[in-house]
LOPAZA-13465 format. One line per field, with one value per atom (N, C-alpha, C): residue in three letters; x, y, z negated; residue number from 1. Coordinates in steps of 0.02 Angstrom, whole numbers. Example, Ala and Ser with C-alpha at 12.3 -4.5 7.8 and 13.67 -1.06 7.14 Angstrom:
// residues 2
rest: [ALA,ALA,ALA,SER,SER,SER]
px: [660,615,660,642,684,645]
py: [-284,-225,-165,-112,-53,2]
pz: [-390,-390,-390,-354,-357,-394]
nr: [1,1,1,2,2,2]
// end
This chain:
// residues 221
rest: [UNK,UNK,UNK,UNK,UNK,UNK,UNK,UNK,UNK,UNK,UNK,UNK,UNK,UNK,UNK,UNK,UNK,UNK,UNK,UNK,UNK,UNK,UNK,UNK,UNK,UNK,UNK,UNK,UNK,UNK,UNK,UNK,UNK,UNK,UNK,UNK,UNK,UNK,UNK,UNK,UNK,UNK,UNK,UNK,UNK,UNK,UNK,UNK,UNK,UNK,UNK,UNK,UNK,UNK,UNK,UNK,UNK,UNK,UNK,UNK,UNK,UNK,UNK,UNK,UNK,UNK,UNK,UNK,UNK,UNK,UNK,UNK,UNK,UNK,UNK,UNK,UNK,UNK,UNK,UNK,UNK,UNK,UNK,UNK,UNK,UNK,UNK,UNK,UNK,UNK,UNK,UNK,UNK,UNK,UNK,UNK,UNK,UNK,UNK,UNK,UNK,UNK,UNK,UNK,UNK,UNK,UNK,UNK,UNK,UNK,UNK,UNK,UNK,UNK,UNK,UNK,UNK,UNK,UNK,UNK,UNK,UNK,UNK,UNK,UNK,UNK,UNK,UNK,UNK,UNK,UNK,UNK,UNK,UNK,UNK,UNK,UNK,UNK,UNK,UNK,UNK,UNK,UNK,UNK,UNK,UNK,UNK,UNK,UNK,UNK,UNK,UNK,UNK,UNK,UNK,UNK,UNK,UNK,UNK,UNK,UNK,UNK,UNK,UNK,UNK,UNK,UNK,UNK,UNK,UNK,UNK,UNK,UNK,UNK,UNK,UNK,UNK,UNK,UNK,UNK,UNK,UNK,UNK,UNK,UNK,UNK,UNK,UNK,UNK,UNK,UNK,UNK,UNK,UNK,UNK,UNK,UNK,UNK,UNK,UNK,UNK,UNK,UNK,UNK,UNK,UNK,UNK,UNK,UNK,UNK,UNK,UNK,UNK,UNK,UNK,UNK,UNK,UNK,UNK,UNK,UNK,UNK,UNK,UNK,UNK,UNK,UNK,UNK,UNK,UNK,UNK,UNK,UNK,UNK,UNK,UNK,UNK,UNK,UNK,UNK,UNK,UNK,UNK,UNK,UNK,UNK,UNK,UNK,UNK,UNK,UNK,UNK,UNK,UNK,UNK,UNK,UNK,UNK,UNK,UNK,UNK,UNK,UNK,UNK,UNK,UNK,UNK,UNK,UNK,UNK,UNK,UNK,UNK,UNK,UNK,UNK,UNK,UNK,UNK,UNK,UNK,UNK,UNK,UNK,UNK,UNK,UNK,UNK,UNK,UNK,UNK,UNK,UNK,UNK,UNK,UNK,UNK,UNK,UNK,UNK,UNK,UNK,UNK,UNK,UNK,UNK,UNK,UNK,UNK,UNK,UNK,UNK,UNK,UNK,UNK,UNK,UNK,UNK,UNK,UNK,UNK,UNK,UNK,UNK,UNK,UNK,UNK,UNK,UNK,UNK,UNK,UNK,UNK,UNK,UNK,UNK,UNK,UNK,UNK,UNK,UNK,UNK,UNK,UNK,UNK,UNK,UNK,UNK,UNK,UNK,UNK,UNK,UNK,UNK,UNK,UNK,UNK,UNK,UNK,UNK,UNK,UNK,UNK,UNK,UNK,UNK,UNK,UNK,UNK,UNK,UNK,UNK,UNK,UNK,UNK,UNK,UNK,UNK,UNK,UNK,UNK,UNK,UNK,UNK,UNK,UNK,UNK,UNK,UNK,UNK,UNK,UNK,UNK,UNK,UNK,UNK,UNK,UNK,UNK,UNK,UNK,UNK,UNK,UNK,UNK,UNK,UNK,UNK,UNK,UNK,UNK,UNK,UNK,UNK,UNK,UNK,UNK,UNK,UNK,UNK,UNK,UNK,UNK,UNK,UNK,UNK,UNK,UNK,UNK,UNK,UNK,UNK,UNK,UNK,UNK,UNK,UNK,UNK,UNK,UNK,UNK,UNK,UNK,UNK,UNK,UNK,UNK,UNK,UNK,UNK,UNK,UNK,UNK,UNK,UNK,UNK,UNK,UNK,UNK,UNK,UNK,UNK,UNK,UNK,UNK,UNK,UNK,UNK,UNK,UNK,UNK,UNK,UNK,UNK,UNK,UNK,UNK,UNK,UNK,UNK,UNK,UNK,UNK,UNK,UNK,UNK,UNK,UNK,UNK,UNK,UNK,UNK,UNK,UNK,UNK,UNK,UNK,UNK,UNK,UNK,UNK,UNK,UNK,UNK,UNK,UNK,UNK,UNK,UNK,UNK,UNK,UNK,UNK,UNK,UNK,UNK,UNK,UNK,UNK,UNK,UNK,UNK,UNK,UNK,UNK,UNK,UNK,UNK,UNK,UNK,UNK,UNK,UNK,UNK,UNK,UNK,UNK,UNK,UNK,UNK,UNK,UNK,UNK,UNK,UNK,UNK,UNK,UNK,UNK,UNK,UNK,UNK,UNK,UNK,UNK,UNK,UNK,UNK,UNK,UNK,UNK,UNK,UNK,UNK,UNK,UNK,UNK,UNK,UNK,UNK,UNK,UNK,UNK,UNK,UNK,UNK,UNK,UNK,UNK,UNK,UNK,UNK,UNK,UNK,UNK,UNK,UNK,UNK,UNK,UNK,UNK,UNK,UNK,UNK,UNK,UNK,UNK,UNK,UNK,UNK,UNK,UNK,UNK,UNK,UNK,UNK,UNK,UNK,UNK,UNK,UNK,UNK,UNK,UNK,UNK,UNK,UNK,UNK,UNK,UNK,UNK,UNK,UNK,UNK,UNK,UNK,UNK,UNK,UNK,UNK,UNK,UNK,UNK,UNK,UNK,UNK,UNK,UNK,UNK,UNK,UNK,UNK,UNK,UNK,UNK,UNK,UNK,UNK,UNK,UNK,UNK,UNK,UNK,UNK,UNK,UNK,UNK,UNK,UNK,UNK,UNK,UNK,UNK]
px: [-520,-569,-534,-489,-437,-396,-385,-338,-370,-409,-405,-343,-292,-219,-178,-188,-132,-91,-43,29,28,16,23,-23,-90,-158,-154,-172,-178,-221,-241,-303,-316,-354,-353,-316,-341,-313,-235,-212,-128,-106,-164,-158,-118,-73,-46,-37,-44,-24,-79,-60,-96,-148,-139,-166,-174,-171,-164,-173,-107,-74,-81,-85,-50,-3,54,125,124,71,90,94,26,7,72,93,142,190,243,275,263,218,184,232,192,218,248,321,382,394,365,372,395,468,496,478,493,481,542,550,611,601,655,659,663,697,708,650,633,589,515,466,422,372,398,383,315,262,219,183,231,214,248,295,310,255,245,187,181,233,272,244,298,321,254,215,164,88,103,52,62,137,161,129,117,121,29,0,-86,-107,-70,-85,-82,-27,-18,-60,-77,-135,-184,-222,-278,-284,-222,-213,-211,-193,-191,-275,-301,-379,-411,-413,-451,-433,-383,-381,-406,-432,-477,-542,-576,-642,-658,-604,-645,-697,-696,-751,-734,-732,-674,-722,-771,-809,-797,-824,-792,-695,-670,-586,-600,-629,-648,-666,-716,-722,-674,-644,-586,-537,-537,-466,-462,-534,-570,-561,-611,-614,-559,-543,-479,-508,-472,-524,-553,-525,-544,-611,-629,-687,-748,-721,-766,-771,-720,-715,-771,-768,-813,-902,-913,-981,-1009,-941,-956,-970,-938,-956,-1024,-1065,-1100,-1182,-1161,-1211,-1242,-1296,-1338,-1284,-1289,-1254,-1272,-1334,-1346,-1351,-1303,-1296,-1226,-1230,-1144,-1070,-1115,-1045,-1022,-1066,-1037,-1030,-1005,-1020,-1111,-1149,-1223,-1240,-1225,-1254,-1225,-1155,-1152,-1156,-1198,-1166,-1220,-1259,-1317,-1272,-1226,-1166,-1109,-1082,-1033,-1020,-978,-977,-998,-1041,-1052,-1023,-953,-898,-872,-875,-844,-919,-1000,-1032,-1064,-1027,-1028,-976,-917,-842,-848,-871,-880,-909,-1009,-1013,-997,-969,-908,-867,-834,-785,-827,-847,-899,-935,-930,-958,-903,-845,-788,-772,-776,-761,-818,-874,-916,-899,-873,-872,-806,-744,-687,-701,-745,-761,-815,-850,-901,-894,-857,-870,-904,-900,-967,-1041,-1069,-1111,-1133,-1092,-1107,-1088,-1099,-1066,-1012,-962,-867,-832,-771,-729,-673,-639,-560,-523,-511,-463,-419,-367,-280,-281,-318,-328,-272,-248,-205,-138,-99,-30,19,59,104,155,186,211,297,311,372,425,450,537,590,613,674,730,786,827,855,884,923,986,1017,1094,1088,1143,1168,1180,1164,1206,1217,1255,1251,1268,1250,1249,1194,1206,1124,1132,1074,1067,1002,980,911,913,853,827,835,796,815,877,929,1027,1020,996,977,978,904,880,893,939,976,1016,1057,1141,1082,1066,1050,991,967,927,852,841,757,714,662,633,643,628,629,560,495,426,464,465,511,523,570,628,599,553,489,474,450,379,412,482,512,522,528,565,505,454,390,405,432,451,495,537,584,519,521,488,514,567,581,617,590,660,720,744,820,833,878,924,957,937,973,1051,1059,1134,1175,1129,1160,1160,1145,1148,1069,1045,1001,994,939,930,879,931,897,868,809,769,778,829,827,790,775,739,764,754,807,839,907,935,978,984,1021,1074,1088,1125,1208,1241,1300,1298,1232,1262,1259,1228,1235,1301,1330,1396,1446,1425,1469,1459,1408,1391,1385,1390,1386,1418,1487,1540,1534,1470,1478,1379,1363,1288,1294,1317,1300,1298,1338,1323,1262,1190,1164,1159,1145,1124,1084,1109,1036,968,915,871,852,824,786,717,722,674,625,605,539,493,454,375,339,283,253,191,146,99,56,-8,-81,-105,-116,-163,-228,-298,-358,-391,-452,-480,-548,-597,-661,-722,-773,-810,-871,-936,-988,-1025,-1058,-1090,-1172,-1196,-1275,-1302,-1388,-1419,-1421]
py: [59,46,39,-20,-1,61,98,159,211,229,290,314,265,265,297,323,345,308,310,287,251,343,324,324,287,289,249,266,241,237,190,150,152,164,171,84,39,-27,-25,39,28,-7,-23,-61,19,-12,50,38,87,79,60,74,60,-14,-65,-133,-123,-72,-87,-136,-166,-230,-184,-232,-237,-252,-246,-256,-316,-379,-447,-498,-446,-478,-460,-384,-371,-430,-434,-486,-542,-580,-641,-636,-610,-596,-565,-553,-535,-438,-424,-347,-322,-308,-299,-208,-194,-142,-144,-85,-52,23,48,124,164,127,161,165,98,69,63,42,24,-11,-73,-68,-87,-79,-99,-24,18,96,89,34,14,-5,12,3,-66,-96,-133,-187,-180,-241,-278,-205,-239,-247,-241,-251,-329,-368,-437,-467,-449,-477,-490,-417,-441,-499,-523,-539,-624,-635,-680,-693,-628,-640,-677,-623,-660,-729,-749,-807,-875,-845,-896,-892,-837,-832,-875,-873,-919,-993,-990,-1082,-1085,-1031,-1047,-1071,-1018,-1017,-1018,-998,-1031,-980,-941,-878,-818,-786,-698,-647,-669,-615,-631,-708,-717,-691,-677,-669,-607,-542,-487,-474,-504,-499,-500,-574,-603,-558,-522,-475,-397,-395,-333,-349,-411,-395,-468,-474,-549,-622,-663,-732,-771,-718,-786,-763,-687,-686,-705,-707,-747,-802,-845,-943,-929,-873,-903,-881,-851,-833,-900,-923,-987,-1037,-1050,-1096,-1107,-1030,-1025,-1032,-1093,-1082,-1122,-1140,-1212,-1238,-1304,-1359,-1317,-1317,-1316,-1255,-1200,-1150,-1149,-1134,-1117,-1091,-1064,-994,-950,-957,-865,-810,-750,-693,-686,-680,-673,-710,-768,-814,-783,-738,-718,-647,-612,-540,-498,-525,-504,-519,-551,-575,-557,-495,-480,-398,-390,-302,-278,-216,-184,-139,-123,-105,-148,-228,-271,-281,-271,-284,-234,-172,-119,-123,-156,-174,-194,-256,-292,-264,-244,-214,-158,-98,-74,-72,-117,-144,-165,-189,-228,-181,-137,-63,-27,-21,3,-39,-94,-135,-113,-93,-103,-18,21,82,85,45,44,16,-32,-70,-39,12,50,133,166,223,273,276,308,320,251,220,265,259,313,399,404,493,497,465,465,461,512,508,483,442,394,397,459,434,488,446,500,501,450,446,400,359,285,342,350,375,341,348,313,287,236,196,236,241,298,244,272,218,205,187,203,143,163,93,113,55,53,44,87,94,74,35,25,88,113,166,128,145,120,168,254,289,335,369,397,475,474,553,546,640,645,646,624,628,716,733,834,833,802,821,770,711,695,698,735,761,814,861,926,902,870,839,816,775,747,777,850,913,877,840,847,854,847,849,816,816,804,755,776,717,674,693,629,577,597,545,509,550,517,464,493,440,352,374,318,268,289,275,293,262,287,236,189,153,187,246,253,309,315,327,400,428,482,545,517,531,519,475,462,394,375,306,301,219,204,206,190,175,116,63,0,8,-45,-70,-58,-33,2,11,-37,-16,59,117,177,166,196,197,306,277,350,354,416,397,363,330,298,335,325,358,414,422,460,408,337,309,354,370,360,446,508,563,530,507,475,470,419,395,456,494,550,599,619,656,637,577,533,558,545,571,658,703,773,766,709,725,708,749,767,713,660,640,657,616,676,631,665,620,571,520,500,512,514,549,521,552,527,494,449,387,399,451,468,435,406,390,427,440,491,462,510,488,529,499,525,556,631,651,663,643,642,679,740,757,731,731,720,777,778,838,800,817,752,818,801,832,836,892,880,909,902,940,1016]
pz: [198,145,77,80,13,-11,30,-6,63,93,135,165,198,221,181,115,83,29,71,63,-26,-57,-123,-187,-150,-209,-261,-300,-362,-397,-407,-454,-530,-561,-644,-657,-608,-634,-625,-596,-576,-516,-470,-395,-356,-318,-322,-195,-156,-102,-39,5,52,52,23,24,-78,-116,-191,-217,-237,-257,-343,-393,-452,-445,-490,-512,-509,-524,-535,-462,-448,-366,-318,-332,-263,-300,-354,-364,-344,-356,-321,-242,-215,-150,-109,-172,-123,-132,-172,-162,-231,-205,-281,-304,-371,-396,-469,-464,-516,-532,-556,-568,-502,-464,-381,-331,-307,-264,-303,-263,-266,-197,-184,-135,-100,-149,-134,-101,-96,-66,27,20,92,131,200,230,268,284,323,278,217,180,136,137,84,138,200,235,258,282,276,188,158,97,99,111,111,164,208,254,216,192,162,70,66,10,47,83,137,158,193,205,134,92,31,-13,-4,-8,25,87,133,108,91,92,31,-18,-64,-63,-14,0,58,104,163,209,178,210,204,274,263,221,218,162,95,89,1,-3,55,39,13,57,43,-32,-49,-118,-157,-150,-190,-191,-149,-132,-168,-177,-228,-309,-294,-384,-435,-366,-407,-393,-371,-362,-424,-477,-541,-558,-533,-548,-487,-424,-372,-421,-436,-454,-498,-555,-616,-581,-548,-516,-473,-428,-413,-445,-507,-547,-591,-582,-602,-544,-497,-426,-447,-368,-399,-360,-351,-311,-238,-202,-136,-110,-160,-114,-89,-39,21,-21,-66,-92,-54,7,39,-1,36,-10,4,42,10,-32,-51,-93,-161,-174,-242,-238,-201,-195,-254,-271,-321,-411,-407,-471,-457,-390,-404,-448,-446,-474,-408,-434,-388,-358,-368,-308,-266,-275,-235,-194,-236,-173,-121,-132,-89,-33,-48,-39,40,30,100,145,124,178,214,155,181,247,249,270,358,337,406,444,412,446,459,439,472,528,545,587,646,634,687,718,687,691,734,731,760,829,846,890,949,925,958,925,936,904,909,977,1023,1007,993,966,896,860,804,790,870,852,837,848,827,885,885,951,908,906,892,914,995,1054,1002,1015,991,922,873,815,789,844,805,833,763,786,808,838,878,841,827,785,778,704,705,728,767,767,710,702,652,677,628,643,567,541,448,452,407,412,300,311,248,189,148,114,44,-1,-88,-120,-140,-173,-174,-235,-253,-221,-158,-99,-97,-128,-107,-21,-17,59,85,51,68,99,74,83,148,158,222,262,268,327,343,307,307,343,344,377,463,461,528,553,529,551,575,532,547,473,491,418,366,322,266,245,276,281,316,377,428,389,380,326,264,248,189,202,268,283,310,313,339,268,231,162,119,126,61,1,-5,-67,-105,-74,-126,-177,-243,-302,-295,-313,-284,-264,-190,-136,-150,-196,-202,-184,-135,-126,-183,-210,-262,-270,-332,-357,-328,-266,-261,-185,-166,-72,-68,-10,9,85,132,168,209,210,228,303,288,376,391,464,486,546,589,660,703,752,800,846,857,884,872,795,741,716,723,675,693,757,767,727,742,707,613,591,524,505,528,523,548,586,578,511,481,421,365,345,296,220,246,210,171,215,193,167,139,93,45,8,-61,-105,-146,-209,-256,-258,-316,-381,-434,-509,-506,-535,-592,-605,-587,-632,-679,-734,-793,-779,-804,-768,-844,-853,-919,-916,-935,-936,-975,-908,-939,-955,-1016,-1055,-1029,-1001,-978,-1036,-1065,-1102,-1076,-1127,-1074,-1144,-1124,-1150,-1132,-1205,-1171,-1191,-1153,-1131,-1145,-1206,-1168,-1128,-1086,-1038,-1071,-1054,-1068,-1008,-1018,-973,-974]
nr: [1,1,1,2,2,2,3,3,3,4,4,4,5,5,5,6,6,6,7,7,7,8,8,8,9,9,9,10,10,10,11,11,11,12,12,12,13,13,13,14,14,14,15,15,15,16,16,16,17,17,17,18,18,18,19,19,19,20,20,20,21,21,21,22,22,22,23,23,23,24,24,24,25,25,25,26,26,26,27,27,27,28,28,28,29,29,29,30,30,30,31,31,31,32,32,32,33,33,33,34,34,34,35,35,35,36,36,36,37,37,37,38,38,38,39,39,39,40,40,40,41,41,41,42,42,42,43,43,43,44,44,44,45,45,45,46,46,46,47,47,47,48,48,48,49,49,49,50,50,50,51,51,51,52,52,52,53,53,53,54,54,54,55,55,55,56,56,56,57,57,57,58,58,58,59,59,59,60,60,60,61,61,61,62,62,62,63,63,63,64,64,64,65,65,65,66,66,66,67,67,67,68,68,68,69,69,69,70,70,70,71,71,71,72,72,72,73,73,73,74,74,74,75,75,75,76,76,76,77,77,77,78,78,78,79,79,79,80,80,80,81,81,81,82,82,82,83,83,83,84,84,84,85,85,85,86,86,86,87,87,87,88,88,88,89,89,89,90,90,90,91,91,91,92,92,92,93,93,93,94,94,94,95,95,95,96,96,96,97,97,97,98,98,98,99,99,99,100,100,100,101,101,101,102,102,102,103,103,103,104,104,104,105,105,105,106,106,106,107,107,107,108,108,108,109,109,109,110,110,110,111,111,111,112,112,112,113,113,113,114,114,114,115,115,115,116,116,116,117,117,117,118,118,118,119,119,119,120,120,120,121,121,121,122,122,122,123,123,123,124,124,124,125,125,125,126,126,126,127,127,127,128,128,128,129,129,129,130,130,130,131,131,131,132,132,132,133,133,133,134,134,134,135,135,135,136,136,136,137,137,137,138,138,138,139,139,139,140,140,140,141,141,141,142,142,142,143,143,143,144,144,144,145,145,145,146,146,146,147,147,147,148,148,148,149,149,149,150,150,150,151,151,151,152,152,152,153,153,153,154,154,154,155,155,155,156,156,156,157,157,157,158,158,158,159,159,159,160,160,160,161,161,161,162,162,162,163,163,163,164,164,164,165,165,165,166,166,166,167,167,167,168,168,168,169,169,169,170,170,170,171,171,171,172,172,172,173,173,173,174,174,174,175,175,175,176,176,176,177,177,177,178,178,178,179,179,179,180,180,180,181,181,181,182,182,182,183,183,183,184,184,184,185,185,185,186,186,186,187,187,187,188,188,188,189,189,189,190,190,190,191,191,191,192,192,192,193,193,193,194,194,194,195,195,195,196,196,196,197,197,197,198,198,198,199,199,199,200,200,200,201,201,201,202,202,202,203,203,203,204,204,204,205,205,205,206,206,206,207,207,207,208,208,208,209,209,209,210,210,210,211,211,211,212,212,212,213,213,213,214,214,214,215,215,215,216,216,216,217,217,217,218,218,218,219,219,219,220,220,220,221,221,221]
// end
């Protein structure tokens, strides 16, 4: 529901990843970002981190739907909708879902319908079997110099996605300039350490920022 499983979506707000964290939120909780990394594109690291958003939600409110919300449109704007109740309503999410934005109150039920859909799929005309992929292996070998992944997965002869998909934080495809734990498949570390020595040194890249040009069109009938 948050990103359609891709790795690397991106939000006009800049929520960036599978769970789309802002820059402030993944910081909050542990997910660093630089010129190299980004790791709120890790699937792992930033899925430990929502878990612990979630969990620090609830002890806000107390209710996995108001978290839902909270987790959409930010808790400060649940707090100020709440603040704005009578006394004797609950503060569930039904009690504010008529004062939330209306992407956070599409959001939930959303969500609650993916749940009922995972749980019965049948039920709605959906086959799921062979849908959950099988969890990739890997194991991490230390490296500290800058190698595209391509020179890689060339040396230890598998792909080049492979090796991606293991390493989706790195920004792109390059292991940084420092200490770096690389994820290879398992069971490659000892040819690694034999090929190591013959992948390629590569540059620097130019770390540009680039500028969104936007044209506008008004539309008529």
């Amino acid at each position: 529901v948050e990103s359609g499983f891709k790795i690397s979506a991106l939000s006009s707000a800049r929520a960036l990843g599978l769970w789309q964290f802002i820059p402030s939120t993944g910081y909050k909780f542990g997910l660093s970002r630089d010129e190299w990394i980004d790791e709120r594109m890790d699937a792992e690291k930033s899925t430990h981190a929502a878990i612990a958003y979630l969990k620090e939600l609830h002890s806000m409110f107390g209710d996995w739907m108001t978290v839902l919300a909270a987790y959409n449109c930010g808790e400060g704007r649940v707090m100020r909708v709440i603040s704005r109740q009578h006394v004797n309503y609950f503060d569930r999410f039904w009690d504010l879902y008529n004062q939330l934005p209306r992407e956070t109150a599409r959001y939930v039920p959303r969500f609650l319908a993916t749940l009922h859909i995972i749980k019965n799929p049948g039920k709605y005309g959906m086959d799921l079997a062979g849908v959950a992929e099988k969890q990739k292996q890997y194991e991490k070998v230390k490296v500290n110099r800058i190698m595209k992944l391509q020179d890689i997965a060339a040396k230890l002869e598998v792909s080049e996605d492979l090796l991606t998909s293991l390493n989706t934080e790195l920004r792109y495809r390059i292991t940084p300039d420092r200490e770096y734990d690389l994820k290879i498949p398992v069971d490659l570390l000892s040819r690694f350490n034999m090929v190591a020595a013959e992948i390629p040194e590569s540059e620097k890249p130019h770390f540009a920022s680039v500028r969104t040009v936007f044209v506008r069109h008004r539309v008529r009938k």
